[in-house]
ZAVEX-392338 format. One line per field, with one value per atom (N, C-alpha, C): residue number from 1; residue in one letter; atom name; x, y, z. Coordinates in pm, 1 decimal. Layout:
REM residues N
pos <- c(NUM/...)
code <- c(a/...)
site <- c(CA/...)
xx <- c(X/...)
yy <- c(Y/...)
zz <- c(Z/...)
//
This chain:
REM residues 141
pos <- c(1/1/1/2/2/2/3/3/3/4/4/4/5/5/5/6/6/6/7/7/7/8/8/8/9/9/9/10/10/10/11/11/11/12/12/12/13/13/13/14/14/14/15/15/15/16/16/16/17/17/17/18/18/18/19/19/19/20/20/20/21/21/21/22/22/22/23/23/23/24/24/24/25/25/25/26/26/26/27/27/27/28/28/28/29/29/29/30/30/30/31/31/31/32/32/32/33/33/33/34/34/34/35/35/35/36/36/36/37/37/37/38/38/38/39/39/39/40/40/40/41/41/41/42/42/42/43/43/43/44/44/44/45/45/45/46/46/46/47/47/47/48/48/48/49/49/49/50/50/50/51/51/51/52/52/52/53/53/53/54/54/54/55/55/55/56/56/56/57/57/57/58/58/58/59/59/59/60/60/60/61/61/61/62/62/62/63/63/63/64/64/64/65/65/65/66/66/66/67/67/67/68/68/68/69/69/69/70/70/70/71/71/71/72/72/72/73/73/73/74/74/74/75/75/75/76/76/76/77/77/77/78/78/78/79/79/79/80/80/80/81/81/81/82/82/82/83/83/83/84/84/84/85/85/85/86/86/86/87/87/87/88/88/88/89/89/89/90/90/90/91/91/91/92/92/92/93/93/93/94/94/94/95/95/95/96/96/96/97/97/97/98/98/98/99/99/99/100/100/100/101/101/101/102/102/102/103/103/103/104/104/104/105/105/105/106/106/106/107/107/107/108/108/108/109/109/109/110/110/110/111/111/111/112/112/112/113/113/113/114/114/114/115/115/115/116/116/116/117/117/117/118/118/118/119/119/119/120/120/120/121/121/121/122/122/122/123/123/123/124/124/124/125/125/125/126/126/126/127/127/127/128/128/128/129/129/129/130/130/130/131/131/131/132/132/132/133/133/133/134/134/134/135/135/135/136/136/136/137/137/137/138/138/138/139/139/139/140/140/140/141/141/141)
code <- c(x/x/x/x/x/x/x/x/x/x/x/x/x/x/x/x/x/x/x/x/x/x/x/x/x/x/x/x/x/x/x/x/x/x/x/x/x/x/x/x/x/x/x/x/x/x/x/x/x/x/x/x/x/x/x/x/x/x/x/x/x/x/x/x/x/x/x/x/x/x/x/x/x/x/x/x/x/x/x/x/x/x/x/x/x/x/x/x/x/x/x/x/x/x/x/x/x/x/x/x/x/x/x/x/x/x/x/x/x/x/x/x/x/x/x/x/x/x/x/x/x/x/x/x/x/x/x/x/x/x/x/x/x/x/x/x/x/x/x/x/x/x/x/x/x/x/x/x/x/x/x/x/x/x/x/x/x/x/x/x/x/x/x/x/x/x/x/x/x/x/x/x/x/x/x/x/x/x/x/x/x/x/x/x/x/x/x/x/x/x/x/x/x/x/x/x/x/x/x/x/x/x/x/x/x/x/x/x/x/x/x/x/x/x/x/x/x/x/x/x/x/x/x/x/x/x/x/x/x/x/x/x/x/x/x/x/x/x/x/x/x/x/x/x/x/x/x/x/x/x/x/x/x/x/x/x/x/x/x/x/x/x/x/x/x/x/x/x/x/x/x/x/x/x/x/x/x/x/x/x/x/x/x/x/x/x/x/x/x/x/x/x/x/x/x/x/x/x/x/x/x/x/x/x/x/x/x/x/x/x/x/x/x/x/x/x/x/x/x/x/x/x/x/x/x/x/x/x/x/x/x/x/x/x/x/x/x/x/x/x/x/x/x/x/x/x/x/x/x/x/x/x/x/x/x/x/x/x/x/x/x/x/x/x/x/x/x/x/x/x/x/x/x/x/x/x/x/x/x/x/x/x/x/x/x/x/x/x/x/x/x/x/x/x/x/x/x/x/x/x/x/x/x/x/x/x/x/x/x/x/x/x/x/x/x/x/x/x/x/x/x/x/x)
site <- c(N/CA/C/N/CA/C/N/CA/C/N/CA/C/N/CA/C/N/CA/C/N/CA/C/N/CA/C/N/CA/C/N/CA/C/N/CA/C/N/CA/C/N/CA/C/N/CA/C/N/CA/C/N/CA/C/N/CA/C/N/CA/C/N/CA/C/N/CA/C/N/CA/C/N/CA/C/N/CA/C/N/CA/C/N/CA/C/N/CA/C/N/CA/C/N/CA/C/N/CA/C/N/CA/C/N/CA/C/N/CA/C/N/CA/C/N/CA/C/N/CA/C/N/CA/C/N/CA/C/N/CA/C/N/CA/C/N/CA/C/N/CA/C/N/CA/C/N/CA/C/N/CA/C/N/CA/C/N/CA/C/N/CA/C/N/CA/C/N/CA/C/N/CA/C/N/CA/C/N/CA/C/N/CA/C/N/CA/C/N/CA/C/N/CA/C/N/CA/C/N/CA/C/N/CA/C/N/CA/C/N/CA/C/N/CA/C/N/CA/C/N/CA/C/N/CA/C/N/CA/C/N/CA/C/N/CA/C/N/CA/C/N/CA/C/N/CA/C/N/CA/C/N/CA/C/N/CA/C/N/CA/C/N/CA/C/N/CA/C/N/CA/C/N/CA/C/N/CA/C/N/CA/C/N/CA/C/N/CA/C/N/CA/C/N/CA/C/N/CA/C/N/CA/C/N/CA/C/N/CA/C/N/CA/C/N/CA/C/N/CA/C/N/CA/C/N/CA/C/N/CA/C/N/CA/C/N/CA/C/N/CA/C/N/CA/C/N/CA/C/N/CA/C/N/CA/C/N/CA/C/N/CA/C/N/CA/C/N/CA/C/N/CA/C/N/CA/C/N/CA/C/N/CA/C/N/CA/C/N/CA/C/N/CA/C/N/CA/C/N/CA/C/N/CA/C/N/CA/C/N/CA/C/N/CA/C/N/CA/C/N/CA/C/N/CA/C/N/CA/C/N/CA/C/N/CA/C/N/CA/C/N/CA/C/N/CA/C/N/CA/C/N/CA/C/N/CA/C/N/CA/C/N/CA/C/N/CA/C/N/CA/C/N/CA/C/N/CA/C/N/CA/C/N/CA/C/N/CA/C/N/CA/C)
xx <- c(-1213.8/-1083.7/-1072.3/-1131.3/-1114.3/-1205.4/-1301.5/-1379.9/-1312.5/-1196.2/-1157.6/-1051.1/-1007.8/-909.8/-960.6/-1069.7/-1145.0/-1184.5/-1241.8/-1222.4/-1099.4/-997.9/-868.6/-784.4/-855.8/-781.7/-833.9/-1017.7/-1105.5/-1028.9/-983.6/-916.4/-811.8/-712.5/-579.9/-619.6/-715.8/-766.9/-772.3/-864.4/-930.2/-780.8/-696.4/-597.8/-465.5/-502.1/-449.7/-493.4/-615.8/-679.2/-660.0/-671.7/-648.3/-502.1/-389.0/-250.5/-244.7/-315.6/-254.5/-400.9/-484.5/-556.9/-486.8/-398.2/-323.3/-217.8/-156.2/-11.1/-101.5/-173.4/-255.4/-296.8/-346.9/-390.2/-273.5/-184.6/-38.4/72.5/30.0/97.8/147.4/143.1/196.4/227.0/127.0/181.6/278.4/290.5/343.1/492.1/624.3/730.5/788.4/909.1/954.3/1075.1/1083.9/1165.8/1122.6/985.7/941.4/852.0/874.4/859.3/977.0/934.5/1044.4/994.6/847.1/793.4/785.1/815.1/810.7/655.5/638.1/474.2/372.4/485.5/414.6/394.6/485.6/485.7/370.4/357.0/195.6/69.3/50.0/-50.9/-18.2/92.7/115.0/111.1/159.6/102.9/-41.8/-95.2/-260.0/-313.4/-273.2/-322.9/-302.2/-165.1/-145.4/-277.4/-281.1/-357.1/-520.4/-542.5/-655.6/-732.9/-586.9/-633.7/-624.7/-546.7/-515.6/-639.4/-699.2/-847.8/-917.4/-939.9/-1039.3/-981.0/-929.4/-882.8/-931.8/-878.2/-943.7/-1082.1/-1160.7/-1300.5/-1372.5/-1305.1/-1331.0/-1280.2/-1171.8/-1145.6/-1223.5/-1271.8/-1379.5/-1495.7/-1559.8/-1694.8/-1707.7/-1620.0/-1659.4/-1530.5/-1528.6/-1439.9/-1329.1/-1253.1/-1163.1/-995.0/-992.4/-874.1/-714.5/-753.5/-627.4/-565.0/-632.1/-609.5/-573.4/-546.1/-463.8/-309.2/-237.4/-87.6/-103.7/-206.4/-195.5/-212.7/-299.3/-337.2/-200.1/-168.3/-40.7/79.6/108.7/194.1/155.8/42.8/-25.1/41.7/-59.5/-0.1/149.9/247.2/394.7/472.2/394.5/463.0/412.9/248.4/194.9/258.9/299.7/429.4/514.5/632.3/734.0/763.8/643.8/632.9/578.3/518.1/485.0/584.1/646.6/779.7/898.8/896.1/1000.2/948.9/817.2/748.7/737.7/721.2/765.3/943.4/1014.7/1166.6/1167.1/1103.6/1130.0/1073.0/946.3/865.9/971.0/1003.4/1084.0/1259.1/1261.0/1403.9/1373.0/1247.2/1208.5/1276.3/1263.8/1357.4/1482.8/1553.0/1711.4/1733.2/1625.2/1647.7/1568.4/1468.7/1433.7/1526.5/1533.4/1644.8/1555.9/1601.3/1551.6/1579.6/1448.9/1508.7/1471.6/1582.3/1613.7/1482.6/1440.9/1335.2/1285.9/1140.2/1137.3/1144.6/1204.1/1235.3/1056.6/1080.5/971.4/1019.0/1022.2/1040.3/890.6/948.3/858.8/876.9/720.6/805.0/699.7/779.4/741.9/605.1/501.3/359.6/377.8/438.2/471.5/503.4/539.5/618.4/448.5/324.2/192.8/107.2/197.7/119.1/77.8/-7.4/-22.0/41.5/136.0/200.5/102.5/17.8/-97.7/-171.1/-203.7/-240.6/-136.0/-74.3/76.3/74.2/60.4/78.9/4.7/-125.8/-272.2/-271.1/-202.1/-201.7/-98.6/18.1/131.3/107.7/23.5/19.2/-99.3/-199.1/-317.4/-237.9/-178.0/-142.5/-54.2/29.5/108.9/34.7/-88.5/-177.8/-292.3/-281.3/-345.9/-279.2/-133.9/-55.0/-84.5/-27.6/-34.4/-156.9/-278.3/-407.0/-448.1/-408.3/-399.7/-364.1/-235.0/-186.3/-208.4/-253.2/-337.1/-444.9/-524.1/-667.9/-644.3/-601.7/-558.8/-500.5/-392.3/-303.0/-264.2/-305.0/-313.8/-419.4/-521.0/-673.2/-768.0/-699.4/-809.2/-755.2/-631.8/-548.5/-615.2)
yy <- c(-578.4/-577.7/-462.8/-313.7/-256.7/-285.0/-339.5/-371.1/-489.9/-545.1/-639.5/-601.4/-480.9/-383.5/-309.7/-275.7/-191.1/-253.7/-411.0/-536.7/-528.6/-589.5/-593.0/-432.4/-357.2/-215.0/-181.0/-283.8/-229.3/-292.6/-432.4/-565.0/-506.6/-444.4/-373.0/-254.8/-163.7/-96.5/-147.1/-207.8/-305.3/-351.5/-399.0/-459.4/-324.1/-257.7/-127.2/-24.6/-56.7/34.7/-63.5/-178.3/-277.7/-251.4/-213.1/-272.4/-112.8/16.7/163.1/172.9/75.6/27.9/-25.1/-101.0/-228.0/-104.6/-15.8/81.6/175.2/220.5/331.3/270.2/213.1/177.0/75.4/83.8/1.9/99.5/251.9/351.4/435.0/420.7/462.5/586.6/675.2/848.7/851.0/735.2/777.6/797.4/776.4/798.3/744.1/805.4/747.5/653.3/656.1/495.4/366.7/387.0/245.0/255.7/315.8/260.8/284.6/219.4/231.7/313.5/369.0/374.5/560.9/661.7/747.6/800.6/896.5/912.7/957.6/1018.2/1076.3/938.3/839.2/772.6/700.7/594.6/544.4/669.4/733.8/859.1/908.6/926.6/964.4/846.0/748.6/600.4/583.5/577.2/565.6/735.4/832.3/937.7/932.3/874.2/869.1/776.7/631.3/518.3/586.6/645.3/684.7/788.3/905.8/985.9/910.2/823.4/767.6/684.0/611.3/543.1/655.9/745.2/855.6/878.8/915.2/925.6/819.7/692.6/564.9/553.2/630.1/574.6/724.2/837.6/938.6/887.9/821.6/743.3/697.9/542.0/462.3/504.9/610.1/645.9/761.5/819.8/937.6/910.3/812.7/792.6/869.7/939.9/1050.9/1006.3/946.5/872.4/942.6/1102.5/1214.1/1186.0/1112.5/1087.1/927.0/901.2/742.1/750.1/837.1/858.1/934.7/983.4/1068.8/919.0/854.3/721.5/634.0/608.5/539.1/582.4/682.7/760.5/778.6/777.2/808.9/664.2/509.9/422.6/337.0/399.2/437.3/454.6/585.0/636.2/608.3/527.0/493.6/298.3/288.0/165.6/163.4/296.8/293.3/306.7/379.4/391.3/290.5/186.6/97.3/21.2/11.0/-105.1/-31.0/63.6/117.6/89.3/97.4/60.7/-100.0/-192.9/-339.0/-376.1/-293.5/-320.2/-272.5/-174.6/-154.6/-264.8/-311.0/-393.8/-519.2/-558.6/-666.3/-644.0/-549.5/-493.2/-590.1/-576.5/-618.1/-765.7/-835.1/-984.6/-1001.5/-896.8/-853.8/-786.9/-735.1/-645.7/-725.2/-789.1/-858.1/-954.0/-936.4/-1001.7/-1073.5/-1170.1/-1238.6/-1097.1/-1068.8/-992.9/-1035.7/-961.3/-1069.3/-1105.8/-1189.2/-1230.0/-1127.3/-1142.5/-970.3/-846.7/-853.8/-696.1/-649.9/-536.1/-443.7/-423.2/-501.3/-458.6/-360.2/-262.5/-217.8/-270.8/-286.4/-343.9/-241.3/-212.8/-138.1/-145.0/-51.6/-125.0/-170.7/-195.7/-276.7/-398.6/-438.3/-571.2/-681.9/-574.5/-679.8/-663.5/-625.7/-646.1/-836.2/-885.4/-1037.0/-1024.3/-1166.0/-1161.9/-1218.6/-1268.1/-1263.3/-1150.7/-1049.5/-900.0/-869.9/-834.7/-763.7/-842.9/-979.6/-1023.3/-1041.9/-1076.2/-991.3/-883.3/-768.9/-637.3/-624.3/-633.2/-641.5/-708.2/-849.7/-934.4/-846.3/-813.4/-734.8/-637.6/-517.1/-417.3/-458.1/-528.1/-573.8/-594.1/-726.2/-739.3/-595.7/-481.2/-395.1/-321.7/-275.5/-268.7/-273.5/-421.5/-467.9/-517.6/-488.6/-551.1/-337.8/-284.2/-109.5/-100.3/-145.1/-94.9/-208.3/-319.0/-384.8/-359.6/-285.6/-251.7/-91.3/6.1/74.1/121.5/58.9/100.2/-20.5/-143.2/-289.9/-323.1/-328.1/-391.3/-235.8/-128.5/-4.2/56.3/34.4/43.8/-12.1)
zz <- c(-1890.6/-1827.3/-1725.8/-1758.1/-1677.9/-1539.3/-1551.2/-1415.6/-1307.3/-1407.8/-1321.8/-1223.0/-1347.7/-1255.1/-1111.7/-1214.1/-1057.9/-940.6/-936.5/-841.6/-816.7/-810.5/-751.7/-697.4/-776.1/-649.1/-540.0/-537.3/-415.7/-311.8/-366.2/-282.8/-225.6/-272.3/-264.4/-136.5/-179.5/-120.6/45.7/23.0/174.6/251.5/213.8/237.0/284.9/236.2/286.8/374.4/384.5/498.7/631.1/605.0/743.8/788.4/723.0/761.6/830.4/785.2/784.7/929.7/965.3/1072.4/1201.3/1144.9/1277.3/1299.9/1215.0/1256.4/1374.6/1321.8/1372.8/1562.8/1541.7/1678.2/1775.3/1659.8/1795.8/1784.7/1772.0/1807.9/1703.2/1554.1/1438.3/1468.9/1494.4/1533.8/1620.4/1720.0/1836.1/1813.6/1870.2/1901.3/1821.6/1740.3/1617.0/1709.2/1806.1/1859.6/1859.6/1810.9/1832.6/1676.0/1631.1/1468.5/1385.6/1245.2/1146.6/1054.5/998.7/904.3/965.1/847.4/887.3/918.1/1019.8/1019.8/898.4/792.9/649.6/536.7/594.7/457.5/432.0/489.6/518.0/431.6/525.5/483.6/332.2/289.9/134.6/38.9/77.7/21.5/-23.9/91.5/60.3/9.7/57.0/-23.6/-131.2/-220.8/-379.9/-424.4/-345.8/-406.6/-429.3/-286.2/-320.4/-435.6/-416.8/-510.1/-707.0/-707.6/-842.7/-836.5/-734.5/-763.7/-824.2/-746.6/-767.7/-901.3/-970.1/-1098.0/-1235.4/-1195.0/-1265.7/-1281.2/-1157.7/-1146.3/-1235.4/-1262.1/-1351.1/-1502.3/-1507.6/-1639.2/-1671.4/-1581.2/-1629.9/-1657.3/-1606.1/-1604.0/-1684.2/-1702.8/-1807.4/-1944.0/-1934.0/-2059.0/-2091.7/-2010.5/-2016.5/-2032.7/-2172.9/-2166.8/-2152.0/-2175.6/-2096.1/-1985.0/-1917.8/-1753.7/-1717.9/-1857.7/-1824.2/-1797.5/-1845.5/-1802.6/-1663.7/-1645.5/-1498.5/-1373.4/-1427.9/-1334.0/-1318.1/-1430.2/-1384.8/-1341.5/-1347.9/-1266.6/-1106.8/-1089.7/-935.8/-908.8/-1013.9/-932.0/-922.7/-1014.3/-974.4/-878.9/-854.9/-724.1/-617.3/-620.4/-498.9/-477.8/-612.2/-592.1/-533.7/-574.0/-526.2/-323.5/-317.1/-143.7/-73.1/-135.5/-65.8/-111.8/-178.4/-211.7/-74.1/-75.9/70.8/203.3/199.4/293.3/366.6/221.1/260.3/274.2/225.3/218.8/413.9/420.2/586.5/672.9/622.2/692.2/716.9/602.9/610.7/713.0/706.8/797.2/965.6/1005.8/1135.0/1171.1/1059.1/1044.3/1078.2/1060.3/1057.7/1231.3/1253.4/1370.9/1509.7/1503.8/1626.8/1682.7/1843.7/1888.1/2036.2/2087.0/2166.2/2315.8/2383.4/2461.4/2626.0/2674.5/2806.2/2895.6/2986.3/3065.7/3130.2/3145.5/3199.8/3156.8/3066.1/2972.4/2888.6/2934.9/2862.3/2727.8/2631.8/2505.1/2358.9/2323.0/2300.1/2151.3/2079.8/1915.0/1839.8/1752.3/1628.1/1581.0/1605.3/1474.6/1439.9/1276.8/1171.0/1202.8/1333.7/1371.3/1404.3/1419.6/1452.4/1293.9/1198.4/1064.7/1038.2/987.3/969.9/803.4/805.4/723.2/582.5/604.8/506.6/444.2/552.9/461.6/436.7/462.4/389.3/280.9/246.5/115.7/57.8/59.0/-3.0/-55.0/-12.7/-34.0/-151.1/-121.7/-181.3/-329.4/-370.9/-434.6/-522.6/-511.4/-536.3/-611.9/-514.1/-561.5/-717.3/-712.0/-825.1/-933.9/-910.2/-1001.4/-1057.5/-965.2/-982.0/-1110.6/-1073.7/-1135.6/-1328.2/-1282.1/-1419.2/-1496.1/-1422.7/-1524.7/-1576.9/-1471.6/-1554.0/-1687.1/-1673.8/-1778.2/-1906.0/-1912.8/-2000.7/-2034.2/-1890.8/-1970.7/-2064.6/-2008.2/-2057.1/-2154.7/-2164.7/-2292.2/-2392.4/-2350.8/-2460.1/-2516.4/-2431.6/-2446.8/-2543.5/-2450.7/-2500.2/-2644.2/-2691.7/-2809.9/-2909.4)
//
């Protein structure tokens, strides 16, 4: 169970380096007028995920079961910012407006995310989620 976990966070993983890929190169640092996503959040998102992998993969391999409440707390809070992160993503729905002929409209990174990785990612992460804390604290009990 835990290896299946560790498959689906690489998936999660991958799926998160592509979306914090597409921000990055359609301006993410650039000018907070033309994004929604603050420039830290992204970066502390994947810094939690990563550092809580790095954590799991010291769990799994050295058997260090002290560091199972530390893992799920990493991936908690590396939940809760990507759940603000898609609540913003999704804001773009509410806010795109037909703009006049001709107009230089500038659109948000987040607005050229594909709505398939975002839900790959999103869907993964959840399942990441919850096969943790089964392998962990149900299965390893």
């Amino acid at each position: 169970m835990k290896w299946v976990t560790l498959v689906v966070w690489l998936i999660t993983a991958v799926g998160g380096f592509t979306l914090l890929g597409i921000w990055l190169q359609r301006g993410g640092m650039g000018s907070p007028v033309t994004r929604r996503f603050p420039k830290a959040l992204p970066w502390l998102h994947g810094l939690l995920a990563v550092a809580s992998l790095v954590l799991f993969l010291v769990y799994l391999f050295a058997d260090a079961d002290a560091l199972k409440p530390v893992v799920l707390i990493g991936l908690v809070l590396t939940a809760a910012l990507g759940i603000a992160m898609f609540v913003m993503w999704l804001g773009r729905m509410r806010v795109r407006q037909s703009p006049a002929i001709g107009a230089d409209v500038a659109s948000a990174p987040e607005d050229h995310f594909p709505n398939a990785v975002v839900a790959l990612h999103g869907i993964a992460a959840v399942a990441t989620l919850i096969l943790y804390i089964v392998a962990a604290f149900i299965v390893a009990s």
